[in-house]
C-alpha positions in Angstrom: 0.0 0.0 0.0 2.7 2.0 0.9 4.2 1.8 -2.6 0.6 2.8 -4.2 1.0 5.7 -2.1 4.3 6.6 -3.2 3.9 6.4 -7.1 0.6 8.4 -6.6 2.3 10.8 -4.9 4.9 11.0 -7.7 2.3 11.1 -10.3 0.5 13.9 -8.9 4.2 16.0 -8.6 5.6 15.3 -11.8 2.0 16.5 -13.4 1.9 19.5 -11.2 4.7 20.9 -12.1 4.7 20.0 -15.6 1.5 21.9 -16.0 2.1 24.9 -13.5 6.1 25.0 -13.8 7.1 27.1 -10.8 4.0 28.8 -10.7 2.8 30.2 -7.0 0.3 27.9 -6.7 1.7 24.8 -7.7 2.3 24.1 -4.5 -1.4 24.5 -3.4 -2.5 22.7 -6.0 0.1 19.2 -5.2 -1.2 19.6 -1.8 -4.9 19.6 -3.0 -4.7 16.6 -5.2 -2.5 14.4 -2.7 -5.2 14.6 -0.5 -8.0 14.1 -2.4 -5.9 11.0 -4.1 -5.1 9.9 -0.2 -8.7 10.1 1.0 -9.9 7.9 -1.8 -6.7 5.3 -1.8 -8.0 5.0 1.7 -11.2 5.0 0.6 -10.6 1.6 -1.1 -8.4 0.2 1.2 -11.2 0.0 3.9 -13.4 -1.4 1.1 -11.3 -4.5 0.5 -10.9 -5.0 4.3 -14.6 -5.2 4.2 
């Protein structure tokens, strides 16, 4: 899981700043979409444990 995490993660960065550059809110907008891609990776973790 950890490793989904991670490459997510990555995903999400290398998009980020491929789209924004070094734009202010790049930043903002990494942190934004982490989470959202966290909540739901944990989202379906809790469904398989079901």
């Amino acid at each position: 899981m950890l490793i989904l995490v991670w490459i997510v993660v990555c995903v999400i960065f290398y998009l980020v700043q491929k789209v924004l550059g070094n734009s202010g809110h790049a930043l903002e907008l990494f942190a934004l979409l982490t989470a959202i891609a966290l909540f739901f990776i944990d989202r379906l973790s809790r469904k398989e444990k079901k």
